[in-house]
N, C-alpha and C positions, 0 to 999 in steps of 0.2 A: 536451725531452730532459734540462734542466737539471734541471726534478719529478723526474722517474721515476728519477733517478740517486741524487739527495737522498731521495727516500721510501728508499730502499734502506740510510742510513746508520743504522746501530743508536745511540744514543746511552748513555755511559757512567754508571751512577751515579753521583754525585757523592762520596759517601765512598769508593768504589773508583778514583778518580782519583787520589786523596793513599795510597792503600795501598800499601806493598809487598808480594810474595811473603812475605816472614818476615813482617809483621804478619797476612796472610791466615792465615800457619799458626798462628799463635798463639791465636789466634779459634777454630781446628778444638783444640787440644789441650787439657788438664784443664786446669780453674780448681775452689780453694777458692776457695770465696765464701760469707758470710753471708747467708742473703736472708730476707725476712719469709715468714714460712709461708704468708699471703695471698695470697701471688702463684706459688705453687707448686699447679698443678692437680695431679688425680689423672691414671689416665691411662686414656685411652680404656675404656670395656668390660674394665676389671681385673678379671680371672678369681679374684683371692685376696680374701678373707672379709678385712676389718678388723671384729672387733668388740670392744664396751667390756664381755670379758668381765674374771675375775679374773685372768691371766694378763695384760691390758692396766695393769689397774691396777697390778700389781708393777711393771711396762716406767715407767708413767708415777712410779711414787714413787721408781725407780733414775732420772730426768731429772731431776726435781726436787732428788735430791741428789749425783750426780754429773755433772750435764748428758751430752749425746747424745756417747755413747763414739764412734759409729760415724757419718760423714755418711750422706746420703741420696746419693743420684747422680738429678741432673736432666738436662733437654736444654734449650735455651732457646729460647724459641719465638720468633715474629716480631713479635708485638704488645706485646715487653721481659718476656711473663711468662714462667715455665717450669714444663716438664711430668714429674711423679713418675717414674721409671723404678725406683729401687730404694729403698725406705724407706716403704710406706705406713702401717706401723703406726708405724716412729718418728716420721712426720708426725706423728698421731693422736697419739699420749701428748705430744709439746709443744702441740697444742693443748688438750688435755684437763690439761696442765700450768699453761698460760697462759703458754707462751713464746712470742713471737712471733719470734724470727729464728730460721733451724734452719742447721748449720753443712750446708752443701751442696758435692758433687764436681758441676762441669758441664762436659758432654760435647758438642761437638755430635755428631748423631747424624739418622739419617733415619731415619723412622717404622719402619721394618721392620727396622733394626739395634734400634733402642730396644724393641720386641716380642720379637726373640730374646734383649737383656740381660734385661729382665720378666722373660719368663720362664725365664729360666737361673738367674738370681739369685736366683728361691724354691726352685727345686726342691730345695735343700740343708734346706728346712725340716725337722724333727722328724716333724709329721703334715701331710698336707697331704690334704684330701677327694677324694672320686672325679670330684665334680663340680667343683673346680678345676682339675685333673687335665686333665679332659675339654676346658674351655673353653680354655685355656690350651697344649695339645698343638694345638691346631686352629689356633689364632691364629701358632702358632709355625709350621706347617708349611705354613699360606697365604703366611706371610711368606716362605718360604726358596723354596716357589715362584715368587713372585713375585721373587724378586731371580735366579731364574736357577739356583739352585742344583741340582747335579747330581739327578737322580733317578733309581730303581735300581727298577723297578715290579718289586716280585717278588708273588710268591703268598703269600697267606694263608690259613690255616686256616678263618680266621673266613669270608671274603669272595674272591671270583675274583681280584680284586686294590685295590691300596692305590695310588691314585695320590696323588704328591704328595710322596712318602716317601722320603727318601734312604737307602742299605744300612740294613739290618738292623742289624747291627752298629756302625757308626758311633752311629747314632740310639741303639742301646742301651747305646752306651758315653756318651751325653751326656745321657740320662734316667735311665737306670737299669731304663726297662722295653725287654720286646722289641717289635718290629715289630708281633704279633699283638695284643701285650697295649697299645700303642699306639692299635691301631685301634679297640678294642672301646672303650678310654677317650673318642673324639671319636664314637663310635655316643651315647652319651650325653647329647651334647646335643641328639638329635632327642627326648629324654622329654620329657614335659610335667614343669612342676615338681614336681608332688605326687608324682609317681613317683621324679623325682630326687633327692630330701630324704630320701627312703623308704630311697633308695641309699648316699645319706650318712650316715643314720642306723645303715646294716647291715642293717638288716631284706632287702633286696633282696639279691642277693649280682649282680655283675656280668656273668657269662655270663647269667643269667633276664634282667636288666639290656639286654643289650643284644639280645635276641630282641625285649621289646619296645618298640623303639626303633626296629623299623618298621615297628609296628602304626599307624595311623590317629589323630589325636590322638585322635579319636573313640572311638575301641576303648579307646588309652589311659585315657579317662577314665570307662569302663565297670569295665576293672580298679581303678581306682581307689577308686569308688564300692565294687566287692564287698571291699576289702580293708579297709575301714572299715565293713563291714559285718559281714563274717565276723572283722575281727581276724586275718587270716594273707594271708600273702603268696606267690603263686604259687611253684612248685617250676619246675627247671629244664625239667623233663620236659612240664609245662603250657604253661611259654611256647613251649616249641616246635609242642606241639599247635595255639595259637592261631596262630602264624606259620605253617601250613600251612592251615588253615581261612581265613585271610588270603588265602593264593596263591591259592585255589582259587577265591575271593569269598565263601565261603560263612560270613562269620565276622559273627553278629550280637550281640546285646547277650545274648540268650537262651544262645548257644554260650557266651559267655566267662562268665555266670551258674552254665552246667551244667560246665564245665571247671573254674572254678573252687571249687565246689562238693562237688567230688571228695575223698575222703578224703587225706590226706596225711601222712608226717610232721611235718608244722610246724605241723601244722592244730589251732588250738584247739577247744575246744568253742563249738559254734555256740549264738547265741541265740535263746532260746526264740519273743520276739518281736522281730517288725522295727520296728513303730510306733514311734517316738522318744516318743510322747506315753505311752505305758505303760513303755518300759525307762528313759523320764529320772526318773520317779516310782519305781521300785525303786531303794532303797540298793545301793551298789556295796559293800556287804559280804555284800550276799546272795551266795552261786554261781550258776555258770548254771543247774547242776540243780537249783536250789530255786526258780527262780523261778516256775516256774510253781505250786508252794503258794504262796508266797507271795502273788501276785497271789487267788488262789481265797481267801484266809484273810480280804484285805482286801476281795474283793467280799461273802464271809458277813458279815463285821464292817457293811459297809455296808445289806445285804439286814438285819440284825436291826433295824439303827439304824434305815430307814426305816418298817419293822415297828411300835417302838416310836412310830415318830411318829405313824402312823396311828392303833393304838391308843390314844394321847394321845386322838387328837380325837373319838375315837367315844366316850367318855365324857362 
C-alpha cells in the first residue's frame, strides 16, 4: 500500500525548490546578454535567404565600425545554448566580421510563439522573395493552428477553402497580403525547386505559379525540362490547360511538350536544334535564325577540308 502511494509522489526539481515565484518570472522576462555567436543556432527551416551578397558586405563593414546598432532576439534553449529568432543576417556579418559575442535580447519563448515572432519580424523587410513568402506563411499558420488559434474558414477564390486561416482581414492587416493572395503564396511550396527560383527570379509570374503547383512533381519537371529547352515559360492560360489534362489523367510528358510548344506571347524564338552537342558548339552570338547557315557553312568548310585531304594522298 505503502509502494503504490510513494510511486504516486512526483518529485521536485532541485533548482525549483530554492525558486520563488518572482525569480520564476524573471527567468520568462527579457534579458540583454552578450553571448558568443557560437552558441547561437539558426532556427529551425528558416524560410529567409542569408546570403554574403553586396548588400551583406555593407551590413558587415557598418559592424566592424560601429558595432551591432540593433540586438538580435534569441530564445534559450535547454542544453544553455540559444536559438536565432530575429537577427540572422546581423548574426552573419559578426561572423563574417570576426566578432565573436553579438549583443543579444533573450526571450523565453515556446517553439510556436518564436515561429510567429520569425516571422513577423521580417516581414517589414524591403524585398522579401515569393519563395520566402511562401515557406514562412505556412510555417506561421501551422503554428497559430496549432496553439488554438481562432479560425474563420471562409472561401476563396483560388480554392473551396483555406483551412487553418484566421479572418481575412485580420491576417491581412498583419501581412499585408489578402487571404487569397496568402493561399496562393503557401501553393508554392508544393513546386519543385527549379520551378520555384524560376518564380523568384520573375520569369514565372504567381497565378501560372500556383496551377502548377498541383501538377505531379513529375509533370513538374517535364515543364521544367521544356522551359530550358524552349527558353520561355508557360502563360497563365497554359497552366491552366495542363491542370485540366491533369484532372482528367490525361496529362503526359508528350501533352505538356505540345502545350507548351504553343505559340505565345512570351515565347522566344525556338531553336533550331535540340542536340546540346551541336547548339554548345555554335557561338552565342550567332541568332537563332542564323544558325542553321551557320552550322551548313561549317559542315562545307569541313566537306572541302576533308576533300583536300584526300586529294593530298592520291598524289
Amino acid at each position: 500500500m505503502a509502494g503504490r502511494s510513494a510511486s504516486k509522489i512526483e518529485l521536485t526539481a532541485f533548482d525549483d525548490l530554492f525558486q520563488t515565484d518572482e525569480s520564476r518570472e524573471d527567468l520568462k522576462r527579457e534579458r540583454l546578454m552578450d553571448i558568443p555567436v557560437k552558441d547561437i543556432r539558426d532556427f529551425p527551416n528558416h524560410p529567409y535567404h542569408v546570403k554574403d551578397d553586396e548588400s551583406m558586405m555593407e551590413l558587415v563593414e557598418s559592424v566592424k565600425t560601429y558595432g551591432l546598432l540593433q540586438p538580435v532576439l534569441v530564445r534559450p534553449l535547454e542544453d544553455g545554448t540559444y536559438e536565432m529568432v530575429s537577427g540572422h543576417r546581423r548574426k552573419r556579418a559578426c561572423e563574417l566580421a570576426g566578432i565573436e559575442k553579438i549583443s543579444s535580447r533573450v526571450i523565453e519563448l515556446s517553439m510556436d510563439d518564436a515561429i510567429l515572432m520569425m516571422v513577423d519580424s521580417n516581414l517589414q523587410r524591403d524585398e522579401i522573395l515569393p519563395s520566402e513568402k511562401a515557406f514562412a506563411y505556412k510555417m506561421r499558420l501551422e503554428a497559430m493552428k496549432r496553439q488554438g488559434k481562432r479560425t474563420d474558414i471562409t472561401c476563396s477564390p483560388v480554392d473551396n477553402k483555406l483551412k487553418g486561416i484566421k479572418s481575412a482581414a485580420t491576417f491581412k492587416d498583419e501581412t499585408g497580403d489578402s487571404q487569397a493572395q496568402v493561399y496562393r503564396y503557401i501553393r508554392l511550396t508544393e513546386l519543385i525547386p527549379a520551378l520555384l527560383t524560376l518564380v523568384d527570379e520573375k520569369r514565372i509570374a504567381l497565378r501560372p505559379a500556383v496551377e502548377l503547383s498541383y501538377l505531379p512533381k513529375e509533370a513538374q519537371e517535364w515543364i521544367a525540362e521544356c522551359i530550358d529547352y524552349l527558353d520561355a515559360t508557360p502563360s497563365h492560360a497554359q497552366t491552366i490547360k495542363m491542370r485540366k489534362f491533369m484532372e482528367q489523367g490525361k496529362l503526359t510528358q508528350e501533352v505538356v511538350e505540345s502545350i507548351m510548344d504553343e505559340e505565345k506571347p512570351n515565347q522566344r524564338e525556338k531553336p533550331v536544334f535540340r542536340d546540346k552537342r551541336i547548339t554548345n558548339l555554335i557561338p552565342k552570338s550567332v541568332p537563332l535564325a542564323q544558325q542553321s547557315d551557320y552550322v551548313v557553312k561549317a559542315l562545307e568548310f569541313y566537306n572541302r577540308h576533308l576533300q583536300r585531304k584526300r586529294e593530298s594522298r592520291d598524289r
